[in-house]
N, C-alpha and C positions, 0 to 999 in steps of 0.2 A: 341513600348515600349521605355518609355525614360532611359536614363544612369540612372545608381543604382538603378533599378528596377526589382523583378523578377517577372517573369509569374507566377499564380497565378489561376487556372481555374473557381473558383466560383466567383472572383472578377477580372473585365476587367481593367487590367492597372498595376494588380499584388501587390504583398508586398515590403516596404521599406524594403531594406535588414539592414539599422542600425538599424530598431527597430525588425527585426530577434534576430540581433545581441544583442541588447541591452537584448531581453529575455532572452536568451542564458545568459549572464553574471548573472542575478538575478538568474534565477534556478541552478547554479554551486555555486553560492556563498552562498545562503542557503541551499543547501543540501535538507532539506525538502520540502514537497509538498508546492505549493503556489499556491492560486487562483486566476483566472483571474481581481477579481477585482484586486486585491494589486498588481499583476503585472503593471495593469492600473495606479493605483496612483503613484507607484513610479514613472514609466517614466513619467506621464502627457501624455497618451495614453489614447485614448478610447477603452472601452473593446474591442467592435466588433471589431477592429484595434488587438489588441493583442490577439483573437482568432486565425484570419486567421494568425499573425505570429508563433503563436504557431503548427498551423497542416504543416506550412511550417517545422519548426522544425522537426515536428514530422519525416514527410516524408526527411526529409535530414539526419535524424540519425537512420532511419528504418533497415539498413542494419550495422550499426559503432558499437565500443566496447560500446560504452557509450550509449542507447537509452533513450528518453522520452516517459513518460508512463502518462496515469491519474490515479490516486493514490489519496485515502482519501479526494475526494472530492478538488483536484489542479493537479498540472502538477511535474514531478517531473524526474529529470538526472536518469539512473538506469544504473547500470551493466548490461551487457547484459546477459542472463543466462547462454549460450554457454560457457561463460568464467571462471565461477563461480572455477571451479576446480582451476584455473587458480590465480587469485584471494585468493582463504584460502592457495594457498604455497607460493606464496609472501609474506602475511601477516602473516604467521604463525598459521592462526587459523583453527576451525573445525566448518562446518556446525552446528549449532543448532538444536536440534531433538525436536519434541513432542513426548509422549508416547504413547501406545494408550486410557490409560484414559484422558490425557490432552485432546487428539485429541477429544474423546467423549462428554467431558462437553463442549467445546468448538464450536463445531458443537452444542450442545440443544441450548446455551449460543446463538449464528450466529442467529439461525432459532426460536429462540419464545423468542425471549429479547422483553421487562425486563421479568426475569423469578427470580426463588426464587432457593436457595438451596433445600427444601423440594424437588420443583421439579424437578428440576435434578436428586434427588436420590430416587423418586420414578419412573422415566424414566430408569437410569439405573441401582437400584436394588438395590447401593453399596453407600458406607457412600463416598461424595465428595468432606469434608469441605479441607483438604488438597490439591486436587487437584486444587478446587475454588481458595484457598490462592496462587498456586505456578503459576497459570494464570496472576491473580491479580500482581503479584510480578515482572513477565516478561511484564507486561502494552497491556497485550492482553484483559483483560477484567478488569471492574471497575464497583464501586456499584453506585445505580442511584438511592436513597432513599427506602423507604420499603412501603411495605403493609400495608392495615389495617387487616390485617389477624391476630388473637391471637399470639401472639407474638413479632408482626411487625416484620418477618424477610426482609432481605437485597434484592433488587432486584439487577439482574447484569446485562449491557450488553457490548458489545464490546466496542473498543473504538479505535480512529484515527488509533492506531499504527498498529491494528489488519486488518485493509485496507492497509498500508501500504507494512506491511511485503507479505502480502495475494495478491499485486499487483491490490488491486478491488478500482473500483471510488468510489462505493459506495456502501449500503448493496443491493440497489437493484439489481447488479450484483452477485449478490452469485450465485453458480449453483445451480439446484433443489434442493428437500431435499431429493429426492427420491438419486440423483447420490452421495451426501454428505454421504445416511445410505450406498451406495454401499461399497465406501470408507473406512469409518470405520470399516464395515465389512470384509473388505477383509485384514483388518491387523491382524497377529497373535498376540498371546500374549508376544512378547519381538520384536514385529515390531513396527517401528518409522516413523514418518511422518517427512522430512528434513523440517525445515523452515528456510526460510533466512533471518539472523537478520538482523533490518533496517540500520545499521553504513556502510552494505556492498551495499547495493543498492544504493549508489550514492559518489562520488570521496569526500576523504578526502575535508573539507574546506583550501583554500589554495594550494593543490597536483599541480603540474604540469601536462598539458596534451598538450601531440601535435598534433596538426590538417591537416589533407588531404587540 
């Protein structure tokens, strides 16, 4: 193994630790998910180059406050959840809850997007244009043209942020639908589902942090 090189098991000779390093500064400095490609462009990396420094990443902050996660379809800095308490008393703030009709529409909304209001509330029985609006307003879901059903109403479905918050790469990780109704189900009726707003999943732009 030559100087500034680390071992690396799927690739014989290992990863350049400056373009480790060089990822590492892009996903701190944007905050939000980034994909492989646009990581590539900036440096003037080739992807397959900046995959394997990314799972080096990965595995070097597997166990640290700060982990990297795949989120929304990129890679992205996260608090680690351990800390989370930790975290809302320094800054002052309180977890974000859903309700459980949020959590409802928004589970149909996950599992049969694009879907329409009609059927939401003929799924869950109860009028859901308010709860649609206060989804819409928190950027967990968003309209994606309409039907030609009489009326043309709205179709809806998730959107980046709803990966994000949700910690999923992408919709095809969601878990069943089957564990999703469990869920739902098991909330009573003034029980809440915590979600963690996206501002807390990754270090202020700018923060200071120190390193092992």
């Amino acid at each position: 193994m030559s100087e500034g090189i680390l071992e690396f098991p799927q690739r014989p000779g290992g990863v350049d630790p400056e373009l480790v390093a060089g990822v590492e500064a892009l996903l701190f400095a944007a905050g939000s998910p980034l994909a492989v490609p646009v990581i590539a462009q900036a440096l003037g990396e080739p992807a397959d180059e900046v995959r394997l420094a990314l799972q080096v990443l990965e595995q070097r902050r597997r166990d640290s406050g700060v982990v990297l996660d795949r989120v929304a379809g990129g890679w992205q800095l996260r608090t680690a959840p351990r800390f989370a308490a930790a975290v809302h008393h320094l800054l002052g703030t309180r977890p974000q809850k859903l309700s459980r009709s949020a959590s409802e529409v928004l589970a149909i909304v996950a599992w049969r997007q694009p879907v329409t209001r009609p059927e939401i509330e003929r799924l869950r029985g109860v009028d859901s244009g308010g709860v649609l609006k206060h989804l819409v307003d928190r950027g967990l879901v968003r309209t994606a043209g309409r039907t030609e059903d009489p009326g043309r109403p709205l179709l809806y479905r998730t959107t980046a942020l709803f990966l994000e918050v949700f910690g999923l790469p992408d919709l095809a990780a969601l878990p069943t639908l089957a564990e999703r109704e469990g869920m739902v189900r098991g909330l009573g009726p003034t029980d809440e589902e915590e979600v963690p707003p996206a501002s807390e999943v990754s270090p202020p732009e700018g923060a200071e942090r120190s390193e092992e």
